[in-house]
C-alpha positions in Angstrom: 122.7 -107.4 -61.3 123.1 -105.0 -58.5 120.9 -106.0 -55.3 117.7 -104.1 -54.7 117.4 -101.9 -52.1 115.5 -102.9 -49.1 114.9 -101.7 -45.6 117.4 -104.0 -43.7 120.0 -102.1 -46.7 118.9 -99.0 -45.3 119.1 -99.4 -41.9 122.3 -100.5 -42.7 123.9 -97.3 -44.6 122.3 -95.1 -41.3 124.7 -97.8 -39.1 127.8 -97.2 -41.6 126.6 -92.9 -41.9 126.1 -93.8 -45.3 123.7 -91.0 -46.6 120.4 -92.2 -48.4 119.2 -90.4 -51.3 115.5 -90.0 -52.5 113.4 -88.2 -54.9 109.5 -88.5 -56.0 108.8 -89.7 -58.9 104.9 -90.4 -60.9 105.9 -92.4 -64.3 108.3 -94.8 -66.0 110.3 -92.3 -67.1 111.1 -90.5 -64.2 111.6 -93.7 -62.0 114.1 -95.2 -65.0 116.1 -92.3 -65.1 116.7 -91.9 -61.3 117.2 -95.6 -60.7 120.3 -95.4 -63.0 121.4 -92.3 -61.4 121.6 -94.2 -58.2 118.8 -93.1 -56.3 118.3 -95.3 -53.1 114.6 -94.8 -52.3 111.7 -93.5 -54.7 108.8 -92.0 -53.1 105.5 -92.1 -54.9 104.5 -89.3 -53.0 100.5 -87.7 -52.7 102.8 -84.7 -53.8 101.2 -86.0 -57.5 97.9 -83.9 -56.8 100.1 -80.7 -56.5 102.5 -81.1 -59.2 101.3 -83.6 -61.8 97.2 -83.0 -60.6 97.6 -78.8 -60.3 95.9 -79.0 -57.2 96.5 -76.8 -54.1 97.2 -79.9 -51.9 97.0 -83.3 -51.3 93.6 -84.0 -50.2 92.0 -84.7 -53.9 94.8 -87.8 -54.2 92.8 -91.4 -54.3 93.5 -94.3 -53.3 93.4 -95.3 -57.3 95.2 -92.5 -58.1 98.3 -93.8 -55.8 98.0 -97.4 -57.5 97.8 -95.9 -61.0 101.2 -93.6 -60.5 103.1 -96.5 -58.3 102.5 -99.1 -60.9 104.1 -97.0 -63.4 107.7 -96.5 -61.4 107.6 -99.8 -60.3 108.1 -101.1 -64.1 110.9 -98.7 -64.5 112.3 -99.1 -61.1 115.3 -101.9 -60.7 117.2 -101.2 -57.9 115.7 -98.3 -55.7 112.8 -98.8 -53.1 109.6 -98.1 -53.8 107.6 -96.6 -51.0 103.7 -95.0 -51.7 102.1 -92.7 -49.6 98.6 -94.0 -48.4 96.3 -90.6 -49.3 94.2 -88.9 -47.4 91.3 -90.6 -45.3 92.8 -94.1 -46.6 93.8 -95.1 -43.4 91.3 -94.2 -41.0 91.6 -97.7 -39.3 94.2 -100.6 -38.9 91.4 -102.6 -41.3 90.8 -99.9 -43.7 94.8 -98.9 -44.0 95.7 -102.8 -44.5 93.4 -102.9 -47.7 95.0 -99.9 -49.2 98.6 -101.0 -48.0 97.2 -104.7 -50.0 96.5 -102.6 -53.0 99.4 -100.4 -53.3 101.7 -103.3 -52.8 99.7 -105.9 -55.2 98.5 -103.9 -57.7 100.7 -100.7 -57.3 104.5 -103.2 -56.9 105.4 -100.8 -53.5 107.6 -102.2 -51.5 106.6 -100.5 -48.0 104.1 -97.5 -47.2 104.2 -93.6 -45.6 101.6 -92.3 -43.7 101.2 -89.1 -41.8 101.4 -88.5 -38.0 102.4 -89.9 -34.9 100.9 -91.3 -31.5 97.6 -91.6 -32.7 98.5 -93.6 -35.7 100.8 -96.7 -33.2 97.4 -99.1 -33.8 98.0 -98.9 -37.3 101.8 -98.8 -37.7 101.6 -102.0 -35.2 98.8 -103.6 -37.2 100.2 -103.0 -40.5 104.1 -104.4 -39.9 101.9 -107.5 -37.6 100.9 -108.3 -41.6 104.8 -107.9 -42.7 103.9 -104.6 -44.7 106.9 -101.9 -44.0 105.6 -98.9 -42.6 107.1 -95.5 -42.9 106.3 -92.8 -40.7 105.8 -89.2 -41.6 106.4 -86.2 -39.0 106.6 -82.6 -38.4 104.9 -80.9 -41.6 101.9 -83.1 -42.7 100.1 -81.8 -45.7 97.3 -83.7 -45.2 97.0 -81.6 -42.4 96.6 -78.4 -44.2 92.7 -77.6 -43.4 93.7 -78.1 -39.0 97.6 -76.3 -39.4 95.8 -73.2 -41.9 99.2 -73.1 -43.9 102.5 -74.7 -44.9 104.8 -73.8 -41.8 107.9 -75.1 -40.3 106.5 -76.9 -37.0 108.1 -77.8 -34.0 109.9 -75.0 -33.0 109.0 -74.3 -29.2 110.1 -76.3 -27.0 106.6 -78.2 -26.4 105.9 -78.8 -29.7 109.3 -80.1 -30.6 109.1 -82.4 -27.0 105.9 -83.7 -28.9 108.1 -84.2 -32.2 110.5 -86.4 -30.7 108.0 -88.4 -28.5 106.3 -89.6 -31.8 108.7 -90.5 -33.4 110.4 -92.8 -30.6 106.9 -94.0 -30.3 106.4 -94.7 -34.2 110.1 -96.5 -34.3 109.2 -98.5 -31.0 105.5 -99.7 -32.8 107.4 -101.1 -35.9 108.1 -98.4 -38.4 111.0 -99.1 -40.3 111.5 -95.3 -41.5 110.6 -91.8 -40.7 110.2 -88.6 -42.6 110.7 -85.3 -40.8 109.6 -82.5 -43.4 110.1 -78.9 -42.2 111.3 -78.7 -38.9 114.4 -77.1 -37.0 117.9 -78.9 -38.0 118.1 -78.9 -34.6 115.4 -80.9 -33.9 115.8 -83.5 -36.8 119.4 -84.2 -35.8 118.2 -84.9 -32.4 115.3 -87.2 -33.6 118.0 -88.5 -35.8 120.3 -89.7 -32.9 117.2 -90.8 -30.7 116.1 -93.7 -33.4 117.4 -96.6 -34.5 115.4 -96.6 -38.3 116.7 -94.0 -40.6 115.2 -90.5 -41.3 114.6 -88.9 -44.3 114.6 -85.3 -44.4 112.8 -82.8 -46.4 113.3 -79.1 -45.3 114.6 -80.5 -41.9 118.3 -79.9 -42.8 121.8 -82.0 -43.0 121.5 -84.4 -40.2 119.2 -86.4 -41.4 119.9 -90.1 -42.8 118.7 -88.9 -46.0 117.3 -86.4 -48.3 114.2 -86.4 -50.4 112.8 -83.7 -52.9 109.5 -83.6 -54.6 111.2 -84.4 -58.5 110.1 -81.3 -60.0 111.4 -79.0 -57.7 114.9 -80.3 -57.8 114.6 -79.4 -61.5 113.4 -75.9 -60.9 110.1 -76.7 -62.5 108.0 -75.1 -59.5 106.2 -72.2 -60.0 107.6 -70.7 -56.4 111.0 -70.5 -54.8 111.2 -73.2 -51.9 114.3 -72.5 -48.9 114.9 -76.4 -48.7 115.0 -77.5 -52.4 117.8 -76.2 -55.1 117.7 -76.1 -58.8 120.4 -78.8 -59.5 119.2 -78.7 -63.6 120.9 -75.0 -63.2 125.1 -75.7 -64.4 124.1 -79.0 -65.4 123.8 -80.2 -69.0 120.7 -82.2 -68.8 118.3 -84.1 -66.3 120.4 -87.5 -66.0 123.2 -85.1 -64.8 121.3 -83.4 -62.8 119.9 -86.5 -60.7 123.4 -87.5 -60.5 124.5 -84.1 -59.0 121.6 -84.2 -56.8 122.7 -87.8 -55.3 126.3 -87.1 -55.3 125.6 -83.8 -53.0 123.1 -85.9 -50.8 125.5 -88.9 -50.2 128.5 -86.2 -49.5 126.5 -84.4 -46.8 127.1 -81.3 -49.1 123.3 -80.4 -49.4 121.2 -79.4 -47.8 123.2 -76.5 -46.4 122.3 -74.2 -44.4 120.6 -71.6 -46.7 118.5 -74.9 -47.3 117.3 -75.3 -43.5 115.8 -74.1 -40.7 116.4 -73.2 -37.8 115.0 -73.0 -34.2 115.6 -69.3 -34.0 115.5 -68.3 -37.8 112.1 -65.3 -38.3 
């Protein structure tokens, strides 16, 4: 039986530059399929209240909702780690985000938990890996956010804001964080938080020099109602899903996607 993936595996493959591939998933199905496929990390992302929900963000997503969805990949899931996004307001305070890590790990079967932002979130990164649960961090575009930013936008592109960026996330690897997203920021940027942590990074939308890649599920499959710059439709050429998958983890791991018409960049309108 092949070992399971855990963070100590993936802080390894970022010391060997071994790329880590990662996709969302909701159910049993999904989860089974891109386990075999050889997906390294599944997210069980809030991204369920736009895609599986229909709603315009994140910020319906419960607490219950997140169990619900994580305990269905976890049955399917054999080899890739399972990491659940704590939703909105369920993680207000180190107390409050340790009962919803409790739950998503008992009941839910997650094997380490995203939230979003940076500094003002070291209590509870620090409290939260104090009780041994794995914390990954989650910078740069935060949709649960949305209502403060006013729209979906690549952020850290002036110099302050990216200063700010890379700040965080020293300070969210220094307080215990074991990972780190960067979703839609300047490749520039994520390759130089990239080289400035120890823990790997994931990217979404923050281009090829990340230690990994992860898509929301349904866009990789072309199933979004709008185009999106940093996904591709990797169901296009392909004969079905489980090929697909496999095409999507075989580009990730050979640093052939994202390319550049995938990311963006400090200067791009």
């Amino acid at each position: 039986m092949t070992d399971r993936v855990s963070l100590p595996s993936l802080l390894a493959m970022k010391r060997r530059g071994e790329k880590i591939a990662s996709l969302t998933a909701y159910d049993a199905s999904a989860a089974a399929l891109q386990d075999a496929a050889g997906i390294d990390l599944i997210l069980v992302g809030d991204s369920l209240g736009n895609v599986i929900q229909g709603q315009p963000n994140t910020l319906s997503v419960t607490l219950d909702h997140m169990v619900y969805h994580c305990a269905c990949v976890q049955r399917a899931a054999r080899r890739a780690l399972i990491l659940a996004d704590l939703p909105f307001m369920s993680y207000c305070t180190p107390e409050q985000a340790a009962q919803s890590a409790a739950r998503l790990i008992r009941e839910g079967g997650a094997q380490a938990v995203k939230l979003e932002g940076g500094r003002e979130r070291l209590d509870i990164v620090r409290f939260l890996t104090h009780q041994n649960v794995p914390v990954c961090g989650h910078l740069g575009l935060q949709p649960q956010a949305i209502h403060r930013l006013g729209r979906y936008a690549v952020q850290g592109r002036d110099a302050e804001s990216a200063r700010c960026i890379i700040e965080d996330a020293c300070l969210l690897a220094e307080a215990g964080a074991g990972l780190l997203v960067l979703e839609c920021i300047p490749w520039e940027l994520a390759q130089e938080i990239t080289s400035a942590v120890d823990i790997p990074t994931i990217g979404i939308g923050a281009g090829r020099h990340c230690d990994g890649q992860v898509l929301v599920w349904q866009d990789m499959l072309g199933m979004s109602a709008q185009s999106l710059r940093f996904s591709k439709n990797f169901l296009a050429g392909h004969t079905g899903i489980k090929e697909a998958v496999a095409a999507y983890a075989q580009e990730v791991k050979a640093g052939c996607f994202p390319g550049d018409e995938h990311s963006f960049g400090r200067d791009d309108a």
